[in-house]
C-alpha positions in Angstrom: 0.0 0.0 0.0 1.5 3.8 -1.1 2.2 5.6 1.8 0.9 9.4 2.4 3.6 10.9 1.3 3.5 8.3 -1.6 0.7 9.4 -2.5 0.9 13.0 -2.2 4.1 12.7 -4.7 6.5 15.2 -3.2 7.9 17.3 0.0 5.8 20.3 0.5 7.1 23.9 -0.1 8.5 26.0 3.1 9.3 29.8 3.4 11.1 31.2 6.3 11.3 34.5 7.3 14.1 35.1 9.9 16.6 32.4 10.7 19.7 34.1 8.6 23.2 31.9 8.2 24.2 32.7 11.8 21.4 31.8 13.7 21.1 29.2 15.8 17.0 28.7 15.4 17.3 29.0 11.8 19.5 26.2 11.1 17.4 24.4 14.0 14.0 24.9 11.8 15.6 24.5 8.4 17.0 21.6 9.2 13.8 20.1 11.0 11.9 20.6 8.4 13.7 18.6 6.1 14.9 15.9 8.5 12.3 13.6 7.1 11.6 14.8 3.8 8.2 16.4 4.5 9.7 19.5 3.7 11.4 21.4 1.6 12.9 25.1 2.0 12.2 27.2 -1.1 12.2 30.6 -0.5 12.5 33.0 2.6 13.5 36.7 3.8 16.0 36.4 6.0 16.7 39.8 7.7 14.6 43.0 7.9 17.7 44.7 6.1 16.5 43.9 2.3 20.3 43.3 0.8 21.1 41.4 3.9 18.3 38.9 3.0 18.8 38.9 -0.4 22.4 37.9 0.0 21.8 35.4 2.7 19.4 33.1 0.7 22.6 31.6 -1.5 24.7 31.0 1.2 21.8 28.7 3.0 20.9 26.8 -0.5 18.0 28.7 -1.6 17.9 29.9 -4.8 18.7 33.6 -5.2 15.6 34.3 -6.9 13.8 33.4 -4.2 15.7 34.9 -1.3 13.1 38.4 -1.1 13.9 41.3 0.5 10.3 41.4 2.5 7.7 39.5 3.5 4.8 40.7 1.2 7.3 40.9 -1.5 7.9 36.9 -1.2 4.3 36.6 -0.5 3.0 38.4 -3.6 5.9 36.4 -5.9 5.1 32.9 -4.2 1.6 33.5 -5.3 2.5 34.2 -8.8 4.6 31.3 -9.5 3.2 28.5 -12.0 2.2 25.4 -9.7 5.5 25.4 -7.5 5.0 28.5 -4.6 5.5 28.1 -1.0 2.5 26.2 0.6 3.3 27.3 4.2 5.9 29.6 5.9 7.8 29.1 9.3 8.4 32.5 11.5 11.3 32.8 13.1 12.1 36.2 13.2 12.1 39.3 16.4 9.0 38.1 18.7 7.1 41.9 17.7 6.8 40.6 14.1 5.2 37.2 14.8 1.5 38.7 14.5 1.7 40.6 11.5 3.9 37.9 9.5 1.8 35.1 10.6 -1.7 37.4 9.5 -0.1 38.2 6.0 0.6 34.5 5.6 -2.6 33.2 6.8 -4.9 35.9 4.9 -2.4 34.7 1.4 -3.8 31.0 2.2 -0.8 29.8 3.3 -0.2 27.1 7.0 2.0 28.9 9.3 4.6 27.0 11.7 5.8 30.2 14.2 8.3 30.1 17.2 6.7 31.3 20.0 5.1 33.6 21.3 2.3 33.9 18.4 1.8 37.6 19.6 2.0 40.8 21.4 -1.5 40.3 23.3 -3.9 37.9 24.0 -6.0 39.8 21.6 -3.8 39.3 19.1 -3.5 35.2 19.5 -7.3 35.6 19.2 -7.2 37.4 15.9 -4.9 34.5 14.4 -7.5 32.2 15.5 -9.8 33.4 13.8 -8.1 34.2 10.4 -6.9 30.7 10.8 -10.7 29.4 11.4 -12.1 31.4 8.4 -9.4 30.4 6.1 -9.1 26.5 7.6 -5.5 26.7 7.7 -3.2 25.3 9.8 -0.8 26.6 12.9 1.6 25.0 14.5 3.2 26.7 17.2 7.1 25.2 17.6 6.8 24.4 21.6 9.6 21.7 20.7 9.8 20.1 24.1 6.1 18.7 23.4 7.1 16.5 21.0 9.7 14.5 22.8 8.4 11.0 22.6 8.4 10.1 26.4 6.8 13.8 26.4 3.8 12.2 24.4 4.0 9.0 26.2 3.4 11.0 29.8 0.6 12.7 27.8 -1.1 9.1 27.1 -0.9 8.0 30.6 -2.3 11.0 32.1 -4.9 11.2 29.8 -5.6 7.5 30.5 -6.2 7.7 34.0 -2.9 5.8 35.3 -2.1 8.3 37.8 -6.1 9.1 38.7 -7.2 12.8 39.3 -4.8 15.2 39.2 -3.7 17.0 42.0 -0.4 19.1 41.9 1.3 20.1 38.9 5.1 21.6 39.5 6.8 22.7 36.4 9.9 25.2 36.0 12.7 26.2 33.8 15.7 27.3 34.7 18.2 29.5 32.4 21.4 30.8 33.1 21.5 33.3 29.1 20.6 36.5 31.1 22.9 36.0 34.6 25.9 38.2 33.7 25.0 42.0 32.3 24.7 41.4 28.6 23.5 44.4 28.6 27.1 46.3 29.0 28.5 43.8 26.2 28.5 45.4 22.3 24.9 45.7 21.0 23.8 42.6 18.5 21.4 42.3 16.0 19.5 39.7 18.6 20.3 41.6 21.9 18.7 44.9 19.9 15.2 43.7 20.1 15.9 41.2 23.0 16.7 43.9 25.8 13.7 46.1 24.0 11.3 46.0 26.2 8.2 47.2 23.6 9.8 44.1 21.0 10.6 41.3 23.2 7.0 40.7 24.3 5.2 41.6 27.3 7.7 39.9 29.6 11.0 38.8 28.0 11.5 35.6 30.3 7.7 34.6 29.3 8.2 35.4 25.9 11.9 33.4 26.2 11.3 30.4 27.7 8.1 30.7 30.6 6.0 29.6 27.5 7.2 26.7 27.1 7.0 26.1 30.6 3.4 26.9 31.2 2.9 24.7 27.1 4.4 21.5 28.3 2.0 21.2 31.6 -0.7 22.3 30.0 0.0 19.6 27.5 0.7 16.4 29.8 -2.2 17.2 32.3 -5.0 18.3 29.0 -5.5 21.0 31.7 -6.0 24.8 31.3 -4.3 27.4 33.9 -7.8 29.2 35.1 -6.1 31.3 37.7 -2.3 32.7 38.9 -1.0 34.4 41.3 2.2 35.6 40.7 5.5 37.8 41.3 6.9 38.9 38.0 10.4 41.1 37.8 14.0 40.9 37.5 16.7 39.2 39.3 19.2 41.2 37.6 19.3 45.0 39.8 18.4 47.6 37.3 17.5 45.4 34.3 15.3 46.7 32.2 13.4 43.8 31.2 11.8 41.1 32.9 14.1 37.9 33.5 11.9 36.1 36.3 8.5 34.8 37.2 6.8 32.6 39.8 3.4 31.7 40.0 0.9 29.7 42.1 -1.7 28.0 39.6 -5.4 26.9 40.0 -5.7 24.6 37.2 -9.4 24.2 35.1 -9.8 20.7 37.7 -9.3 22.3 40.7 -5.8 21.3 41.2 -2.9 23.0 42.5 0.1 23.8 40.7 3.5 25.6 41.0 5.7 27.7 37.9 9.2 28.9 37.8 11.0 30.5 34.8 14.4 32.7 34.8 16.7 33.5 32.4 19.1 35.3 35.2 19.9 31.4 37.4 23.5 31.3 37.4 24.9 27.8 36.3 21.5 26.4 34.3 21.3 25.0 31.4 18.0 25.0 29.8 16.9 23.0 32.5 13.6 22.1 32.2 11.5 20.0 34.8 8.0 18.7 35.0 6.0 16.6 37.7 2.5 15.8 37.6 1.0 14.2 41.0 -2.2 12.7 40.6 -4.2 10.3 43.7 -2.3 7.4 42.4 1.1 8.9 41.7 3.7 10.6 39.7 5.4 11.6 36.7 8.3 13.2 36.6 10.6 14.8 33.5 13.4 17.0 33.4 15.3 17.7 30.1 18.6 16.7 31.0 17.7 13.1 30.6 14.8 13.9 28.1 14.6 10.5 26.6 13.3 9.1 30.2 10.8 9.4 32.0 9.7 8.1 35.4 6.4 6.8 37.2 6.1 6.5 40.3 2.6 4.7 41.5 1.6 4.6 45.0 2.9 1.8 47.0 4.9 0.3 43.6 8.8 0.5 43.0 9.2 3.4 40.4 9.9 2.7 36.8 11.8 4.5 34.3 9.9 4.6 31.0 12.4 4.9 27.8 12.0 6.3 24.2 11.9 2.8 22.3 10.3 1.1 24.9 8.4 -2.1 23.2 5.3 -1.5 25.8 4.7 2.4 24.5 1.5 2.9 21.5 2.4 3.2 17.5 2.7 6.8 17.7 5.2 7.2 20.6 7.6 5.2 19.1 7.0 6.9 15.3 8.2 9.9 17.4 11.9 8.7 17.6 14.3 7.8 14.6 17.4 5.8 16.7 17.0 2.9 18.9 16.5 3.5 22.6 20.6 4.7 24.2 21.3 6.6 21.3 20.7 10.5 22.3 17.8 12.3 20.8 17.0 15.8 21.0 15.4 19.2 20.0 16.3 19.0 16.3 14.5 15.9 16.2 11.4 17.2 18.5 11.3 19.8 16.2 11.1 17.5 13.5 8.1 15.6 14.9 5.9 19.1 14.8 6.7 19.9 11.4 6.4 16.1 10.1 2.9 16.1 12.0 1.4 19.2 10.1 3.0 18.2 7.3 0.8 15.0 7.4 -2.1 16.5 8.4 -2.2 18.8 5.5 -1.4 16.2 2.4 -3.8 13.9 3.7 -6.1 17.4 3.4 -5.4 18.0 0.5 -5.8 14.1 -1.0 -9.2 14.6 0.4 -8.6 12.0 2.6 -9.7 11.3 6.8 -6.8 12.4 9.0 -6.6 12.1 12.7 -5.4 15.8 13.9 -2.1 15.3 15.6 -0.9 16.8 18.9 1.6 19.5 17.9 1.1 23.0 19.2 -1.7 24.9 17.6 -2.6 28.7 17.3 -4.9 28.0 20.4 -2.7 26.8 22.9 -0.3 29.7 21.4 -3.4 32.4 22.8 -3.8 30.6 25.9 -0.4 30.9 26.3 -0.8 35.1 25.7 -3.9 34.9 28.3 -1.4 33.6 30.5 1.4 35.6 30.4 -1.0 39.0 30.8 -2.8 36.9 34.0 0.5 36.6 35.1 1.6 40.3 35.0 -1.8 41.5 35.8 -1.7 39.7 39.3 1.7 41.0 39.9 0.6 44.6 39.8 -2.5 44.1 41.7 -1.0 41.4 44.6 -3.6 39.4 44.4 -5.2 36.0 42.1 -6.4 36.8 38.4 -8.0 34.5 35.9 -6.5 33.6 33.0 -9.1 34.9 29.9 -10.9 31.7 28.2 
């Protein structure tokens, strides 16, 4: 029998915008997208400085035809191309132009894979919603650490009841990028807009990396935050922007839950942890050993669950490429969002019935914006705010 991608006869077309040759989340996307052969880069603009972009389309591979010096100017050429255009675009670019390249991309008919955050505002998120709704597109928003296998496995067993009710979520991630004074080093392109308070989103460490905190419980458990109270600022004395936040969480079940992000925690490295406590037990994940996970169920010795493991479902296991004990990581997490919209929207396009699959979409992306403003809004008043539906 001919596979999907049989079927559909060939990778679909990707522009970026953003990612030039020296960053690091452009060659991280690029290089996802492809990994599998879903994809395939054809065009992008690749700097807000038009000969910059032009110039930096050859040296990644892309033809220099189709390296554009703006966004509508590769949207308006895509669309004029006979039968081979870009069919979807990743964003990648300064967090203040994630709204309006995503809207311009949505409203040309195009899918839109964006780094996070989707917006400015809440209000915003909603707005990509609903283009995406009235022009049944597709959004996938690239909270990476969601698609680690064992990530989706956890997801399975909470959803299936295995640890019972849940009680207490506790999820943080700690960051050590902001805990010296970049700010005193020579200005970058990146540091520009990242120590911009009015481009690097309504809280930089939310924005940065609290996002992806606040994603991956909300992802295990299936639960929405409903309420926060929180103490946003900076650890940093006399930093501009924001580079810490703590929060109590209700959660939509009632249960309790704790959150921790900083960019400014001397000697971390991206370390991300998640525990999930329900009235039969516990999962726990932290990203240092990301291709394990353990469950701990009352009054049983605890198991570590691995990436390969014969017991896990179909799709867990599609999710990783090596067998289990060789290293996996965020490329290939990556991968597993793109490869899963990818699928969704051949098997569209065939006319055929396709099970949605779990990447990030546009609507966790604007509960993620509710969020972050509940956050902040409960800082300045002391006291417990709900998080907008």
């Amino acid at each position: 029998m001919e596979t999907l991608r049989q079927r559909f006869g060939r990778p679909l077309r990707l522009g970026v915008i953003g990612g030039g040759p020296a960053s690091w989340i452009g060659r991280m996307h690029r290089s996802a997208a492809e990994l599998d052969g879903w994809w395939r880069v054809s065009a992008g603009v690749f700097s807000s400085d038009v000969a910059r972009s032009r110039a930096a389309g050859p040296l990644l591979g892309i033809d220099a035809a189709r390296s554009y010096g703006s966004v509508e100017e590769m949207l308006r050429a895509e669309a004029q191309r006979s039968g081979d255009g870009i069919e979807a675009v990743a964003i990648m670019s300064p967090n203040d132009t994630h709204h309006s390249c995503a809207a311009a991309a949505l409203d040309a008919g195009l899918d839109v894979i964006c780094d996070k955050p989707v917006s400015e505002t809440h209000a915003q998120a909603l707005d990509l919603v609903a283009r995406c709704r009235r022009r049944q597109r597709l959004f996938a928003v690239t909270h990476g650490y969601s698609a680690y296998p064992v990530i989706r496995h956890a997801r399975e067993l909470v959803r299936g009841g295995v640890l019972g009710a849940l009680r207490l979520a506790q999820v943080e991630y700690m960051q050590s990028a902001m805990a010296t004074r970049i700010e005193d080093a020579p200005a970058t392109n990146r540091t520009r807009w990242v120590l911009d308070p009015a481009r690097s989103g309504l809280a930089l460490v939310m924005s940065a990396i609290g996002c992806h905190a606040q994603h991956l419980l909300c992802f295990v458990s299936g639960l929405a935050v409903a309420r926060v109270c929180a103490d946003v600022g900076a650890l940093m004395p006399d930093r501009r922007v924001i580079d810490h936040a703590s929060a109590l969480l209700e959660l939509s079940n009632g249960a309790r839950g704790t959150f921790t992000a900083a960019q400014a925690a001397a000697g971390s490295e991206n370390d991300i942890r998640l525990r999930l406590y329900g009235e039969r037990g516990m999962i726990g994940w932290s990203h240092r050993n990301a291709s394990y996970l353990t469950l701990a169920l009352q009054g049983e010795p605890a198991r570590t669950i691995g990436r390969g493991d014969a017991e896990l479902s179909p799709a867990v296991i599609a999710g990783g490429r090596t067998p289990r004990g060789h290293p996996e990581g965020l490329r290939e997490a990556f991968a597993n969002i793109y490869a899963e919209l990818a699928q969704e929207r051949m098997a569209l396009s065939l006319g055929e019935a396709v099970a949605p699959g779990p990447y990030p979409r546009i609507e966790d992306g604007a509960h993620t914006m509710a969020f972050i403003e509940a956050c902040l809004a409960s800082h300045h008043s002391g006291a417990w705010r709900d998080v907008a539906a």
